[in-house]
Residue, then its C-alpha position, 0 to 999 in steps of 0.5 A: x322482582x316486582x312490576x313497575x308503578x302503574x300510571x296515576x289514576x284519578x280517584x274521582x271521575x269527572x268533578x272532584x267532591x268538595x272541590x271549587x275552582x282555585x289557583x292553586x297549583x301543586x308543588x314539590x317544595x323537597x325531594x319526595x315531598x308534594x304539597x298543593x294537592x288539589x287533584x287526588x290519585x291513586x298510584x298503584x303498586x302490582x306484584x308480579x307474583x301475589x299471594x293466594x289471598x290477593x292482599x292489598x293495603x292503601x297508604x296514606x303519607x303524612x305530613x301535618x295535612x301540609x303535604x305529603x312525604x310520598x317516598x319514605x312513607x309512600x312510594x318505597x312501603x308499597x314496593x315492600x309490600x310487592x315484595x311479599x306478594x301483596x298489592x300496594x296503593x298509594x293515595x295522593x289526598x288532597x290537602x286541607x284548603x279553603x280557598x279549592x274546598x267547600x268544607x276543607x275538614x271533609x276533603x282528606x277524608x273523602x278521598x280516604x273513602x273514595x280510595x277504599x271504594x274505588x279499590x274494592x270496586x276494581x278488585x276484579x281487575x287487580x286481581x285482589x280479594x275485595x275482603x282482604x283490604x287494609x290500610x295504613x297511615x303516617x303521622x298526618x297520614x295516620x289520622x287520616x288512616x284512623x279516621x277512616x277505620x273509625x267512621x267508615x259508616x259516616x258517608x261523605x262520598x257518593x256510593x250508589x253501589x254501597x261499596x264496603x268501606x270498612x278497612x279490614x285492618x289498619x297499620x298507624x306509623x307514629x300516628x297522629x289521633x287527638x286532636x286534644x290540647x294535652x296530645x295535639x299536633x298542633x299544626x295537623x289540628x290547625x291544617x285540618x279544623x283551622x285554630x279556632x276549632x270548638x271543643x266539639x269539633x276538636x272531640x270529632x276529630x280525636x279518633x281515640x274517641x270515635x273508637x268502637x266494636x265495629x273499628x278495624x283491628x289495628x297494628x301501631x308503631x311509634x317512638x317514645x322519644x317522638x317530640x312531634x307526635x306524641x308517644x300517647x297518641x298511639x297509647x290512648x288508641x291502643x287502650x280504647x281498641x282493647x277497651x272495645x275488644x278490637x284486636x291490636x297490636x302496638x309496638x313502641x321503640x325507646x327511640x327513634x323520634x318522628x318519620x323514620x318511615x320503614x327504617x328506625x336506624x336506632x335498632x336492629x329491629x325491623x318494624x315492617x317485618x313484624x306488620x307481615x307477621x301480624x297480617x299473616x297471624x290474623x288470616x288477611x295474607x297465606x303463608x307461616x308466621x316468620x316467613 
């Protein structure tokens, strides 16, 4: 059993960064689907029991930077995660948009790091330990997952306490990471740096790119038939973690296509069991390998 979510939590007091007074109201245009994010929260998951090390993992959900699949790739893998012990929280980020931002490239990445910062900072109070913070993204939600575990250093949040904002390890669902022509997700890279983005620009936001020693070890799992997001995406990160000897680990299904969430119904496999293994063979979480 595990407990119930907790009431949204603000991520920002008072001012929201980035932000300007817009129209923009929040919608649910599917179930399980949010889009016109223009208030950023954090909805915490708490095991009732948790493991010895107080475990925790962010999760950010995708959906092309145009909304947010908070269920499949929200809600439900941070009560997964209760059920193992650790603590889950799911960010409800903000979605690029001019008209409610100053610079609308910044906004979802500002609520990454001040989601990090903010569950570091109240580590104490849900009984997590401060060093033993992963995060994991889906699709969109993947970029803004490796966005942040490549450029933590890169500060667009105020951080007077000068809070780690390292993600100990990452977990990257089918992610998209270039924003290149060749592996792009067109409507992710348009959403974000809008579609006349220079090649400098586009290089900026192509984390396989950003990747260097200091970049969190890192898990991924995506689809070789995946039409949406390219199956190279995971594949170009994956080689320039190894090329940086930063500990990873990737697994590719031969089928299973795009946002099968925890479950690809095309195997017997279960990915998220083998995220478990992965966490516990690299001392973030107690417990055998195989339990």
């Amino acid at each position: 059993m595990v407990t119930k979510a907790q009431k949204e939590i603000p991520l920002y007091e008072g001012n929201v960064v980035n932000s300007k007074p817009c129209n923009l109201k929040e919608q649910n245009p599917a179930p399980g689907r949010i889009a016109g994010v223009i208030t950023p929260t954090l909805t915490a998951f708490l095991p009732e029991k948790s493991d010895s090390f107080k475990t925790a993992v962010l999760i950010f959900p995708g959906g092309g930077y145009a909304r947010l699949a908070m269920d499949h790739e929200g809600y439900d893998v941070a009560r997964e995660f209760n059920k193992h012990g650790v603590a889950a929280f799911v960010v409800k980020y903000r979605l690029p948009n001019d008209s409610c931002m100053v610079t609308k490239e910044n906004g979802p990445l500002q609520d990454a790091e001040q989601a990090i910062k903010l569950v570091r900072d109240k580590a104490a109070e849900w009984n997590i330990n401060p060093n033993k913070v992963g995060i994991m993204g889906f699709s969109a939600g993947g970029h803004l997952a490796s966005s942040l575990g490549t450029k933590f250093g890169q500060l667009l949040i105020e951080n007077k306490s000068n809070t780690n904002l390292r993600p100990d390890f990452m977990v990257l669902g089918y992610p998209v990471i270039s924003f290149s022509d060749s592996l792009a997700h067109k409507g992710s890279r348009e959403n974000l740096v809008g579609k006349n983005a220079n090649a400098e620009k586009i290089n900026a936001f192509s984390n396989e790119l950003q990747v260097t020693s200091q970049t969190s070890p890192t898990f991924l799992v995506h689809a070789a038939d995946d039409r949406t997001v390219n199956v190279q995406n995971s594949i170009v990160f994956y080689q320039n973690l190894l090329l940086n000897k930063v500990p990873a680990e990737m697994h590719l299904y031969q089928r299973g296509g795009h946002g099968f969430g925890m479950n690809n119904s095309t195997t017997a496999d279960k990915w998220f069991v083998q995220v478990i293994h992965w966490i516990k063979s690299n001392k973030w979480m107690k417990g055998d390998i195989g339990n």
